[in-house]
Structures are given as C-alpha cells and as structure tokens.
N, C-alpha and C positions, 0 to 999 in steps of 0.2 A: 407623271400622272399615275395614281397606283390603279389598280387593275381589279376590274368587279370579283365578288365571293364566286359568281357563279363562271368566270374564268377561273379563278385559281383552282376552283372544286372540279375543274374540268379536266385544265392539267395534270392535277393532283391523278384523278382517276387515270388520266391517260399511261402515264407516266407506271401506277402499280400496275395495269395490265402488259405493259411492254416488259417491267421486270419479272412480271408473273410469266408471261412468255418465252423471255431469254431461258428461264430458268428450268424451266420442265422441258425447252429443247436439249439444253446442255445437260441434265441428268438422263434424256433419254441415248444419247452419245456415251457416256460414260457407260451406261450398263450395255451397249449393243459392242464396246469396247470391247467387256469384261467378258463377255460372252464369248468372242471370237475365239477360236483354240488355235494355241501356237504351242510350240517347241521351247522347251527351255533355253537353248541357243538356237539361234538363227544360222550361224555356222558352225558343223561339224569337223571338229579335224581329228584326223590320225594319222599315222605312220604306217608307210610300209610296209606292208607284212603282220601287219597288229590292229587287234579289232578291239571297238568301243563301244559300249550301250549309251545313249544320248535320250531322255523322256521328255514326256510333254509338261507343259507346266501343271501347278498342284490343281490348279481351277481346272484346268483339260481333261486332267484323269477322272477328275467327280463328274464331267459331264457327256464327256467325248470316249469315242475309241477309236483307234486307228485302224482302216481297213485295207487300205491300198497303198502303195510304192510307187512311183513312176520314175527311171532315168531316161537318159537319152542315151542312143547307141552308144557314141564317143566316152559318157560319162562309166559307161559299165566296165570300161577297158582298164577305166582308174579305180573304181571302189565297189563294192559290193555294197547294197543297201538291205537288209532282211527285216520283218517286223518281229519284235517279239509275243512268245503265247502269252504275255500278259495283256498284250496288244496297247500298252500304254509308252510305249518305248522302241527305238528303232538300233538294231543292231547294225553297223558299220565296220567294214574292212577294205585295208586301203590296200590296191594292188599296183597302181605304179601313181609316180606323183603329178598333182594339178593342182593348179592355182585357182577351180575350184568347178564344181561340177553340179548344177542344182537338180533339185531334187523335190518331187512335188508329192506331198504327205496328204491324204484322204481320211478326213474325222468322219465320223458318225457320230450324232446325237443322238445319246440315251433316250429319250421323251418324245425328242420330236422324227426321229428316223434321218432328218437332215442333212447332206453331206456338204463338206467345205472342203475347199482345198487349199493350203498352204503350202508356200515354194520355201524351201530353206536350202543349203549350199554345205557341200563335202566337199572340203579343203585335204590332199592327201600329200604329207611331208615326207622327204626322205631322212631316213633317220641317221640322226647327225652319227657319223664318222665316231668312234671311242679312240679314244687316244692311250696310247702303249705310255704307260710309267712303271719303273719299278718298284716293285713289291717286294722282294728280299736278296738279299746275296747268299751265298753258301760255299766256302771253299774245300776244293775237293783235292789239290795237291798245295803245295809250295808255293806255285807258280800259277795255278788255274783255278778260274773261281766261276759258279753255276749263277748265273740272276735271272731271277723269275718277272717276266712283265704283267703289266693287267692282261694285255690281251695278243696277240699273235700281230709279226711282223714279220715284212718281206724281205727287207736288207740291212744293213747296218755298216756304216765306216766305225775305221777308229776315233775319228772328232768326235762320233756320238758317248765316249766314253770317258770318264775321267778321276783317277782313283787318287785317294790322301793320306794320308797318314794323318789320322787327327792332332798327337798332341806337337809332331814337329810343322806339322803344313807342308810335309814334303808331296811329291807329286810320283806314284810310280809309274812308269813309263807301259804304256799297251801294247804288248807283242802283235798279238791277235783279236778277232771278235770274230766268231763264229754262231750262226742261228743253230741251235739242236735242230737235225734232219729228223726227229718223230714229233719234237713236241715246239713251235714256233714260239710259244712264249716265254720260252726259255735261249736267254745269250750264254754260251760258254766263252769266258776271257781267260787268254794268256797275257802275261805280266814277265816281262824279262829279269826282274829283281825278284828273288826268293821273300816269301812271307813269312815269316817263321819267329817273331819279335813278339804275340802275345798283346801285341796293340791293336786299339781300335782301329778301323780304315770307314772310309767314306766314298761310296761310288757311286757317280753320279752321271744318268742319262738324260741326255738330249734327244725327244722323238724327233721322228720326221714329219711332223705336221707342220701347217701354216705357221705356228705360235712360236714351233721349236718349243713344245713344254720340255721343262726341267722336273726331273724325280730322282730322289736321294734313296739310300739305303745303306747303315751301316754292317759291318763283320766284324767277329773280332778275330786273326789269325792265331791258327795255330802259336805252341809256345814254342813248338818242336822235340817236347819233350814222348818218346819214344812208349805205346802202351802194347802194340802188337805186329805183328806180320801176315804179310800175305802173301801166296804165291801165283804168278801168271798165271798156273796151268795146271788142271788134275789130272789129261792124259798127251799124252803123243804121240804121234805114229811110228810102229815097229822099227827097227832097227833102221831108224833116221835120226841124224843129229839135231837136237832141237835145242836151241837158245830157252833157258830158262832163267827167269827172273824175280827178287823179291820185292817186299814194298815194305817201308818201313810206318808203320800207323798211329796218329797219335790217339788217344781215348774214344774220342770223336767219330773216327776213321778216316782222318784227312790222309794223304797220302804224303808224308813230314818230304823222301826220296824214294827213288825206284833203281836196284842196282841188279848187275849179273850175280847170280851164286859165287861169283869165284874174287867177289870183291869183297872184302870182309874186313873192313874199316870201321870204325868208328864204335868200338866194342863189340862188333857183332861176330861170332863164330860158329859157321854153317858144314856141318856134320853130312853127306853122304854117302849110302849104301845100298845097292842092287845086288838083287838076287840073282840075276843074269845081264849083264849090261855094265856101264863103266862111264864117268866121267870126264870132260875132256873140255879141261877150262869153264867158259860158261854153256858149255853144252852137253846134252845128256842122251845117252845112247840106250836104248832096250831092245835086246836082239829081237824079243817073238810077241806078241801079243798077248797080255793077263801078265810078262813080267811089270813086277813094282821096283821102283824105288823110295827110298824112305829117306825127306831132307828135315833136319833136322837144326833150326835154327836156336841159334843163343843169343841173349843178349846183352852183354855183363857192365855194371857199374861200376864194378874198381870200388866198390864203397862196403866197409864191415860193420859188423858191429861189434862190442867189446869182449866177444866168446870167438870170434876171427870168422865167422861164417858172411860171406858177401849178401847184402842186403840187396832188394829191386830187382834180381836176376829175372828175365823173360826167356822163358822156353815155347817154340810152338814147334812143331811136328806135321809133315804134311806128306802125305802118300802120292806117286806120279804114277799110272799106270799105262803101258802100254797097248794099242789098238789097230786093229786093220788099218792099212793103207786107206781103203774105202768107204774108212769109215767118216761119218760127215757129223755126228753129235760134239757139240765143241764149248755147250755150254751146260753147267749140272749146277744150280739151287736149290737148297735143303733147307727145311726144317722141323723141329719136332709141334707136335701139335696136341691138343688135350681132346679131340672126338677128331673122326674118320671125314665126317663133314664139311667140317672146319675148310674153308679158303683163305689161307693168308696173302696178307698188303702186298703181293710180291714186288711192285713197284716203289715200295718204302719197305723193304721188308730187315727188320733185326733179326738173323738167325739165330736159332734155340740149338743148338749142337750138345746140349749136356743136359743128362739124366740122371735121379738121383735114386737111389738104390730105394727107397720108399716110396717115388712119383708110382707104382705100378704098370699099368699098361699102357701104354702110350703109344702116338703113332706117326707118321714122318711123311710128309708133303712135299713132291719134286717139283721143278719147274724144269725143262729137259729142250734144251735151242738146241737145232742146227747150223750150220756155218752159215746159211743164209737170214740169222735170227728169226726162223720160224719155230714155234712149239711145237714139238713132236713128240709131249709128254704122254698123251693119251696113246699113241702112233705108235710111240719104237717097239711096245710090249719089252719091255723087258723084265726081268724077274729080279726080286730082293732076296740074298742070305746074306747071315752072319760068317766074318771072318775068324767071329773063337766063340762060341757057344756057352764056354764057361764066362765069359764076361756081359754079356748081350744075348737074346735070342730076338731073332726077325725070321721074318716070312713078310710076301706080297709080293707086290709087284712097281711100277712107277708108278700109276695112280695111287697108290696108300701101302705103307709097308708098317706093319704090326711090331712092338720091339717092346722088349721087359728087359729089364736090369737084373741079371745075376750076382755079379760079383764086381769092385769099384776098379777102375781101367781104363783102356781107350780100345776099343774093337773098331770095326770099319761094316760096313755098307756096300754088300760087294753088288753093284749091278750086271746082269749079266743077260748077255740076244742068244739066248741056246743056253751053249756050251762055252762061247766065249766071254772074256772077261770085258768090261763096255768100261768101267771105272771102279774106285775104291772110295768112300766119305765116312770121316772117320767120325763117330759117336764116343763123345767121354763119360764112362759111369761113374759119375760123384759118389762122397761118403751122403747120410742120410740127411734132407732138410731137417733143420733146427733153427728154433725164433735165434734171430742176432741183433735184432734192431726192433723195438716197440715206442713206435714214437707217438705220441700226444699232439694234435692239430693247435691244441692251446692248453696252458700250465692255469688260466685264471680265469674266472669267470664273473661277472655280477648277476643279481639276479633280486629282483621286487619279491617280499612278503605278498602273497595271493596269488601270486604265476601257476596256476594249472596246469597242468600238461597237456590238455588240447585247446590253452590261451597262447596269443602271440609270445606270451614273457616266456614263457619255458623255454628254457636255452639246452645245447647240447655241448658235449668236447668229443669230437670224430678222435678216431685212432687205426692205425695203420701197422702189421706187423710181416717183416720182411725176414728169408731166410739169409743165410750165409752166402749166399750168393749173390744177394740183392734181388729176388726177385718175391714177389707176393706170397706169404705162406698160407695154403689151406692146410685145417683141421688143428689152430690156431685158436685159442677161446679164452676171452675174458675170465677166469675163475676167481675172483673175490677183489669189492669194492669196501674198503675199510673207512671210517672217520677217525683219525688218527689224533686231531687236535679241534676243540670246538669250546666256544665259551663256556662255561659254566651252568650246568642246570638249565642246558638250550636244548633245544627244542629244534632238530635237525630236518634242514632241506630235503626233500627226498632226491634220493641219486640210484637210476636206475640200468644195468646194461642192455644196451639194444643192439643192435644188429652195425656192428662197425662204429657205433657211436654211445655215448653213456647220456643217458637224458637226466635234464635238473629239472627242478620245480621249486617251489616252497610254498607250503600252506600257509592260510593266515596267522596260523597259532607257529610258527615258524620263529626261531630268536635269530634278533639283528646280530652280526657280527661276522668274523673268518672263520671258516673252517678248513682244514687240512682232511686231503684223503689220499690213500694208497692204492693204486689199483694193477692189478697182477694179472700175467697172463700167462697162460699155458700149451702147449704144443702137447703131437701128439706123444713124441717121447718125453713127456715129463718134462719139460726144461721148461724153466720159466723168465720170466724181467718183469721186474715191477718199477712202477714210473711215480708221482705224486702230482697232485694239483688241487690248488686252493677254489674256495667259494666264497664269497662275500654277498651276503643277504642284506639287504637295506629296504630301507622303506619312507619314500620320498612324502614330505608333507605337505600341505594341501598347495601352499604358495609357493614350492618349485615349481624352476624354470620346465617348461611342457616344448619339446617339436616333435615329430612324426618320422618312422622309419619306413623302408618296402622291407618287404621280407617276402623270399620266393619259395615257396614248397613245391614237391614233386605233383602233387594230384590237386585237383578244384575241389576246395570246400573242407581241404586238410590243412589244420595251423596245429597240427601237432610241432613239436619242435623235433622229433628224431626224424624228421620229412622233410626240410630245410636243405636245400640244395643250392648253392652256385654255379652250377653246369648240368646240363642236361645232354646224351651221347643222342645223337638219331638214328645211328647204324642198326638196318634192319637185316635180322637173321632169322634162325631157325626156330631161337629164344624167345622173340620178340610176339606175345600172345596177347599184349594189350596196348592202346594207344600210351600218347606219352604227354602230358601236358605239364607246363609250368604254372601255378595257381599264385596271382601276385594279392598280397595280402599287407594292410596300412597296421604301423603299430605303433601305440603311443607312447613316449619314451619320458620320465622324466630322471633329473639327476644323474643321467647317464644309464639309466635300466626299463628296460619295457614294463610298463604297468597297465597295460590292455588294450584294443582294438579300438576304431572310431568310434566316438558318441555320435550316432547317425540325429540327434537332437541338437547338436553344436556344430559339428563338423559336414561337407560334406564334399563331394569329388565335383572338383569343374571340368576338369580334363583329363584327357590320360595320352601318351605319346610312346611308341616304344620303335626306336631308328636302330637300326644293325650297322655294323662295320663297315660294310661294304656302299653306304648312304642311303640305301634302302628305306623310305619311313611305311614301315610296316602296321600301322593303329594309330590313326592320330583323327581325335573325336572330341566332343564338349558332351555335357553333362546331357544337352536333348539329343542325344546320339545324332548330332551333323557333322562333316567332315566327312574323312574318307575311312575307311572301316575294312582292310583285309580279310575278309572272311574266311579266306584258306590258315588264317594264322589267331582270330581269336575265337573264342565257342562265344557266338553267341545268346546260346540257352544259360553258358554261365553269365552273363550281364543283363542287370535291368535298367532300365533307364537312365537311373542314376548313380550306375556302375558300382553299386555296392550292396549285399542283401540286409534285409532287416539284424540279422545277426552280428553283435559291433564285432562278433571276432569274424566274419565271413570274410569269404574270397572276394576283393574288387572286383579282380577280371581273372579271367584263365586263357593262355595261349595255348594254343596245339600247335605241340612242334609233331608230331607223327602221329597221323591215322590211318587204323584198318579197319576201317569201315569195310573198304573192297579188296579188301588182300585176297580172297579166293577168287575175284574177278577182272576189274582193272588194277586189282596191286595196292598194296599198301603206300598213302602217298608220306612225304616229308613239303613241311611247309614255310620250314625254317631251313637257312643253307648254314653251314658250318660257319663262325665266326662271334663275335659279343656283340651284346645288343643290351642300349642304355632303353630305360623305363623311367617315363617321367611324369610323376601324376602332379597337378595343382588341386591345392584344397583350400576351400572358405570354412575358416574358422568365425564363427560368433566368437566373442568378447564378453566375458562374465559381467555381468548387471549394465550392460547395454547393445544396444542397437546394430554399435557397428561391427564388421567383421575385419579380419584381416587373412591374405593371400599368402599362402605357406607352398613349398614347392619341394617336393621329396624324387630323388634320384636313384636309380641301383643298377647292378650292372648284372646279367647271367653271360654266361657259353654257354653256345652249342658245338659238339665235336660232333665228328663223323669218320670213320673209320670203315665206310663200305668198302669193300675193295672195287676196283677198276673196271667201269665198262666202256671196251674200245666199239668202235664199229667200222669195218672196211666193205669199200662198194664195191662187185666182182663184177657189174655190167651196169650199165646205165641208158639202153634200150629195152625196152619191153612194151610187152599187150598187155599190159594192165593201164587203167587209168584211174587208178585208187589207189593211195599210197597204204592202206591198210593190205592191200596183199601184197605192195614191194617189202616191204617190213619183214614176211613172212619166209618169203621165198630165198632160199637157200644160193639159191643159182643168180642173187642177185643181191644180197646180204650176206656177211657173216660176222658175228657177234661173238668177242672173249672176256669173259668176264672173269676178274682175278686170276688172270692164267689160261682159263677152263676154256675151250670153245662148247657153245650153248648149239643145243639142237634150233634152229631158226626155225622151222615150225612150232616149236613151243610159244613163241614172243606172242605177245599181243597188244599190236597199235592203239596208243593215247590220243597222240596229237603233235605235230608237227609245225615247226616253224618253215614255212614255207611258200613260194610265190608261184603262181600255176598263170600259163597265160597259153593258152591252145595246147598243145601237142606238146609245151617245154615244163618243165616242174624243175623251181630250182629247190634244192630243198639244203637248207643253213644245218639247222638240228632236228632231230627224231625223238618223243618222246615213248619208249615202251615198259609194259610189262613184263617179267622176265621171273622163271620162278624164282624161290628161295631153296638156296640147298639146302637139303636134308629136312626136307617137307613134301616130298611124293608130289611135287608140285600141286600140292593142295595150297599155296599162299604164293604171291608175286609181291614183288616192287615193282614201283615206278623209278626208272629213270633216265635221265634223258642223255642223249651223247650226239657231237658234232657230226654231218657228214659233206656239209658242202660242195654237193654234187649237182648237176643237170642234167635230172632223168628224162628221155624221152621218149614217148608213148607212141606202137604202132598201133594202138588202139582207132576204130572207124569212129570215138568219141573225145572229146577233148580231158584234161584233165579232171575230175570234181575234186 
C-alpha cells in the first residue's frame, strides 16, 4: 500500500532535521578540536646530557602561549623541562635515562585569558656507545706502525689486528698492540717482519663491540730508500759513558733502522770528534759540562757520474753536548719562525732549522721537556747566544730567541742556565732564496664570449712560486703577461694578474679561437721563469647542450672569478680580523664553458643539502625553508626563501665557516670542523615553449683545514666549593690549560659551555668548551675551543651543582 503525501512530507522533513542536526554537532566537534593546543609531539625525547627545543603546533602559537611547567619529583631526576622566552616552545635536557616521564604544559589563550593543560611525555636515551674504527695508519719505523681510531679505547688483543700485503695476500705476523699512554685513540703496532718493500698494506680492526665492527685502512711502507739521519741525543751527562745512537730516515721520516754509532754498514760512515772527551765503541764520554762532541754522519752510494764525483752522497752533522749530573732537561724542539708570536703545531711539527741569508730577521721557538715529559720552556730561563757571530747573530732567551743571517754556514744555538752550557742546536745559513719552481695550477682554459669578470664565467689559472729549497717564495711577482699567438685580426680576452692568480674574461666583441700566452715571474733578485698557457674563447649557440655548475667563492655575494676557492683554512690567529664564509653560487654551463648565472624566470632552487666527512648533514632544507637548517653553519640573512637573490649571478647561500662576532668576548667561534664537505643543490628547470619542467641536481665538494695548534687541558683537583663550572674553569688550583706548548694563565679563560651531567653534589663533566685569548692580540680577541676532560668534580658547596 503506498504511503500518504502527507507521511512522506513528514519524513521527508524529519529526516533533513536529523541531518541538519548531525551536522552542526559534528562541525561543532571539529572546531572545539581545532581549538585545543597541543604540542608538536606528544613525546619528547633526548639523550643524555643533550638538550632539545620541542614547539607547539602552528595553530597553538597564533593562539596560545605557554605559561607553566609541571614535573613530578621522580621525573626531575631524569630531565629538565625549561619554557622558552618565546614562550611558544619548551626546552628539554635529559640527565639520566627513563622510559618516559610526563610532563603537564599550561597554555594561555590570547583573547580569552583561558588556561588548558596538556600532559605530553620526556622520553630520555642513553646515548648509544660510538664504536672505535679506524681512521688511518702511519708508519713510523720498519717494524712499527701508529693507527688512529674514531674514538678512544680501553684495551686491545692482537686478534683485534690484522695486516696484508695487498698485491701478494700475504699476512704480516703482529708482534705487539699497544694503546698510546696520552692519546687512547691512537694503537701503536709492532710487526715482526720488516716493512721496507714500497708496497701497499691493509690493516684491519676488529672493535670490541657487540657487532665486532670491522674498519680497514691502508699505508703504503716505506721503499727504504735512505733521505736523512737522526741522532738519539743532544746532551749527556758529564763524564758518564752514554750509548749513542742513529736513525736512518727515509724522505718521510720513517725510521728505515736505528744503529749504535760504532756500526757503520750499509754505506754509512760516522766521523767523531770531542774537544775534551773520547769515544769508546757505541759509547761517548765528555769529561765536564759545555764539552761538545761533533758526530759527523755520511752516507755514500758508491754511485758517480761521468766526471768521477759520487752522486746521492748524505751528509748531516750533529753536536752532543755535555751537562750537569743534575741536570733533568732531556728534551729540546726548535724552530724558526717568521713573527715572535707565532706558536707552532708542536704536536705535528716540521722543523725549519735553515735560514737564508736574505730571510732577514727571523726568530726561533723552543719546546724544552724534562725527563718527566713536563714543559719547562717558560721555567728553565735559560739564555740564547750564537756559537760564531760571523755566521749567525742571536740573542733571547727559551721563549723566543732573535737570529739574522751573516754569512752562509752552520752556527749553533748555544742554550745556556747561567754560566753553564744547557745544549747546542745548530742553525744552517743558506745561499740567498731564488724562484726555482713557477708552476701553473692549469696550462688551459675555456671560456664563453660575454664572461665578465664579476660573472660566474670569468675563469682564473692560480700559480705558485717556490724557492730552491722547496719552500714558498715571498717578494716573488708576476712581471709581464704576453699574447704570444692569437687568431688573426682578433679581438683578445682580457687576462689580467691578481694576487696568486691571473683572472680571464672575454667581452662580447671578443674573437672565437686559441690563444697562447707567456707569463713571467720575477723574484727579488732579478731571476726569473717564465711558463705558457693557452685560452680558447667559444661561443655556445642557442641550441647547445645547457647543465649547471656550483662554484664556491671566498665571500657572500662575490662571483668574482679571482675569489673562487676550493678550500677554505679556519685557524684562527692574531691575522684573523674578519669572519670567513664560503658563498656557494649556480652557473650555467654550455658546451663545456660557463655562460651565466640562474635565469631566476626558468630556473629555480628546490633544495639544497651540504653533509661533511665526518656524516654530519650540516643544511639540509626545501625551497619553503623546512627541514633542518644549522644556523651556526649557514648566514641566514644571505638566503631568502628561495635561496637565491634576484640577481641571476648572486649567491645561493653562504656558509660560515668562522665568526667574530664575539672574539673580544666569548671568542671567535668556528662552525665547521676540519674535513670536505659535499654541497648538493636540486634545481626545477622550466622546458622552453612548454609547461613542463625537469629535475637537475648539481654537486661540489670544498675543505676545510685547521691548523690551530693544541689545546690540552689536565684536572689538578676534583674537590671544590664551587658549584659553577664557570669558576672551575677559571681556577688555577684546579685547571691547567697548554695551548701549543704554552701553558695559559687559567684566569684569563672564559667558560662557554660544557658537556656535562650534574646530579647533587657529583658533576660529571665529558668536555669543556672555553675562551682562551689569541696570541699576540693583548688578549683583546679569544677563541672558542673546546677540549676533553672526563672528570667527576665534586662540590663542597652548601648548594648542589647548577
């Protein structure tokens, strides 16, 4: 039976009111949802000893701010909870670990005054164990080889060890493994079978972890082929017989053997003579104190040439001096130095022992151990003269001795505590530096018709000029850049000398073709070398092949081409008066040559990524700046949005590898660590007369080196009334700090920040980061830097740690 109009019009009505109903309950649900403020995560986690910022979501911060904190006792033990001053974000530190610890967050509403409270949870991990692999080998004798690990170890068997001979697959047999007693990440191995073959080897450890990870590293040994000598010892004690010994060195300074003076095999012929004292086998005798003896090693090849004179012959010369019974300095490193300030690498250090009669004034750097390997350079006072006045003049003292070049020679370095004689180090005055080597970075170049010199195409050719010595020559100068060969009735690139480099360009009115040029340099005595290298100008037409290049210059917002660097140094000195950044710049390349910067119209950046050696991903972000974004490592005032400025030739982005912002106050920081680091931008390219685009991905590699010298730090007590690690830091009586050698007034330092775990009355503390000045800046400038100390300070303080 069907059913009356005025039943179905009833249902009909019934029916839109219940869906009119459902519907405005369920949008009213939704928006009282929306409303609610909550936390980005609901769970918090960190590590150990390591803090995180955690925010509210995007809707919370437009409406909400956070006012209050609340944990529970139990939970305070495991993490710290702090709000931040933006009050949109809660900062987190985890001090021992939990499976998880809540945490009840207090909003306030902007409008309505309102308070809510939200429970979320800090989760605090122990941070996972780093696992020891090897990082490099280095062999230091025949027999003995130095491997460097990631990270410090407690013990070591020989199973952990296992060396090869690459190309036979033989296996060398492990005498020993020994942990170096100052620096744990470091294995010294003996090898019962001598190295000395010039072949690759393969040495490979096994940690002591769960996994037993594997980590390789090759060497290549010694050939054994003979470059210098060295002797045990510069002094001995007075008329005592003392065993003296040499070393035979190859280029390197491996140690090839190590023999008594009185074994003279293998071509070697050892010459000795004392002024008061004698001989006696491998032992050497000096009746009184300040007598020398002079050893005198040779080392002949039996080989001539076709006028009969022996060819390869090795002569070194070494002075012994005699010294007090009681006397206790047993260790002397020297070298020369170009300013008074100057601290050298001592812990990597290449000594400079030779002067050249035109270096001028120059000055000489001790490092002075006693028998217990303490520094007692600052300590012994002792005085600097010259041994022959006509060859050398010196004055000073251990901390810095003044020396100028007379006449060409070998003088000595006489240290002396009074009256007595302490040692001799001998100084050689060379004939005068002169250019010997003018080498070209590159003999050829390309280069685009319209390359500017402040466009990406401007290309450069670097050049390098070395004396007779091998070592860098100043007052060395470009003097004339010639076009020697060029097409006909062309129309030449401009080539211009700049500062270590020769910069190119070419105007549009430029002719296609090669050109040859000559370029000549001059020293200060007149002498010259001249080198050549080619140009080829092209000019790519409309339908060549197009990809994209990186190109890194020294400064943000510089595409000069004589600013173009691969490496950038972070060592900061006395020199160092402005920050340091790398400015990464796109350039668009056809037919193999740069022909301008992004068309910000076609082209444009979707990402950028830039990971360091060490796995570090140091910038890694999308075009709406999300992702993660290091701000200690890139300037954000150089990037806009779309990481590229209106400018097609501008900077992408710019990294800061070194800021002095606060070098007068907390220190100049470094935000890059020494190592390479890949740069990896993706670009959307538009497609000429259409729509679609396509995904292009351009790679480049820099360095960063560092050559700071060494800062140690040792703990003298680990009880105190302080419960501030900014005045352990300070106190002398409880710190002491050497930096390159030097021990540092510990009142000078100025506390950073600390990696460190505080639970009542115990501070464990892992690393220290401090301020420290800069030599030879009247401590008007500091670094940062940070050094292990791995101690458990504990506070008689009536407060517990903060």
């Amino acid at each position: 039976m069907k059913k009356s109009f005025m039943t179905r019009a009833l249902a009909t009505g019934l029916s839109l009111a219940m869906a009119f109903s459902l519907s405005a309950a369920t949008n009213v649900s939704v928006a009282s949802a929306a409303a609610k403020p909550a936390m980005k995560s609901s769970t918090m986690t960190v590590k150990v000893g390591q803090s995180k910022n955690y925010q509210a979501t995007a809707a919370t911060q437009k409406a909400y701010k956070i006012t209050a904190i609340k944990m529970s006792a139990a939970g305070k033990t495991k993490a710290t909870v702090k709000i931040n001053s933006s009050k949109k974000s809660i900062k987190v530190t985890g001090k021992a670990a939990t499976k998880g610890s809540n945490v009840i967050v207090t909003f306030k509403n902007n409008s309505t005054k309102k308070l809510t409270k939200v429970t979320t949870k800090v989760v605090v991990k122990e941070e996972a164990p780093k696992v020891a692999t090897i990082k490099e080998v280095a062999q230091n004798t025949a027999t003995k080889l130095t491997a460097t690990l990631a990270t410090a170890i407690e013990k070591v068997d020989l199973a952990d060890l296992n060396i090869v001979r690459d190309d036979s697959n033989s296996v060398i047999a492990v005498k020993s493994a020994t942990i170096d007693s100052t620096d744990a990440t470091k294995l010294v191995i003996e090898t019962y079978a001598d190295m000395t073959d010039g072949k690759s080897y393969t040495v490979t450890y096994t940690a002591q972890d769960e996994a037993k990870t594997q980590s390789s590293a090759k060497f290549t040994a010694t050939d054994g082929t003979i470059a210098d000598f060295a002797l045990s010892t510069a002094s001995i004690t007075a008329n005592k017989a003392t065993t003296i010994k040499y070393s035979a060195l190859d280029a390197k300074g491996v140690v090839i053997y190590e023999k008594e003076i009185n074994n003279t095999s293998n071509g070697v012929e050892i010459a000795v003579t004392c002024d008061n004292g004698y001989q006696d086998g491998s032992k050497l005798v000096l009746m009184s104190a300040g007598n020398t003896a002079k050893v005198v090693i040779t080392y002949h090849t039996y080989k001539y040439d076709t006028e009969g004179n022996e060819t390869g012959v090795i002569k070194k010369e070494f002075t012994v001096t005699a010294v007090d019974a009681n006397a206790t300095v047993s260790n002397f490193v020297y070298t020369i130095v170009d300013n008074q300030n100057d601290i050298p690498a001592w812990e990597n250090l290449t000594a400079n022992t030779k002067l050249a009669m035109n270096d001028g004034t120059k000055y000489v750097k001790f490092q002075i151990k006693d028998s217990n390997n303490e520094n007692v350079t600052t300590s012994c006072g002792y005085t600097v003269e010259s041994s022959n006045s006509n060859i050398l003049l010196a004055s000073g003292d251990a901390n810095v001795a003044t020396i100028v070049p007379v006449a060409e020679g070998t003088a000595y370095l006489i240290l002396k505590d009074g009256s007595k004689t302490i040692t001799t180090l001998p100084i050689t005055v060379v004939a005068k530096r002169v250019i010997a080597n003018f080498a070209l970075d590159k003999t050829s170049v390309s280069i685009a018709t319209d390359a500017a010199a402040d466009a990406p195409g401007a290309t450069f050719i670097g050049y390098s000029m070395k004396d007779q010595y091998g070592a860098t020559l100043s007052g060395a100068t470009v003097t004339d850049i010639k076009c020697v060969s060029k097409p006909s009735n062309a129309t030449e690139p401009t080539v211009i000398n700049g500062s270590g480099k020769i910069l190119i360009y070419a105007p549009i009115t430029a002719t296609k073709g090669s050109y040859t040029y000559t370029v000549t340099a001059t020293d200060a005595e007149k002498k010259t070398q001249t080198k050549s290298f080619s140009v080829n100008v092209v000019s790519p037409g409309a339908s060549a092949s197009t990809d994209y290049v990186l190109q890194f210059v020294g400064a943000a917002g510089s595409a000069d081409g004589t600013n173009a660097i691969s490496s950038m140094d972070a060592t900061v000195n006395k020199v160092t008066t402005a920050s340091k950044s790398i400015a990464v710049n796109i350039a668009k390349r056809q037919s193999g040559v740069i022909v301008g910067g992004l068309n910000l119209s076609t082209v444009t950046v979707s990402s950028i990524k830039v990971v360091g050696s060490n796995g570090t991903t140091y910038v890694s972000a999308n075009s709406a700046r999300t992702g993660t974004v290091t701000t200690a490592a890139i300037d954000d005032s150089a990037v806009d949005t779309a990481f590229a400025n209106t400018d097609p030739d501008g900077t992408v982005f710019s990294i800061n590898v070194v800021d002095i912002t606060n070098k007068g106050t907390t220190g100049t920081t470094k935000n890059l660590p020494a190592g390479s680091y890949t740069v990896t931008v993706e670009l959307n390219e538009k497609l000429a007369n259409s729509t679609n685009t396509v995904k292009r991905t351009v790679v480049n590699n820099f360095k960063i080196t560092d050559s700071q010298p060494v800062l140690t730090a040792t703990v003298l007590a680990t009880t105190t009334g302080y419960n501030d690690l900014t005045d352990v830091v300070k106190d002398k009586d409880l710190m002491k700090y050497v930096y390159g050698g030097v021990t540092l007034d510990t009142t000078k330092v100025k506390f950073v920040k600390a990696d460190s775990v505080k639970n009542g009355k115990t501070c464990v503390v892992k690393t220290v980061t401090i301020a420290i000045p800069v030599p030879g800046t009247n401590d008007a400038d500091y670094v940062q830097m940070t050094v292990p100390v791995n101690r458990v300070f504990t506070t008689t303080n009536a407060s517990d740690w903060v």
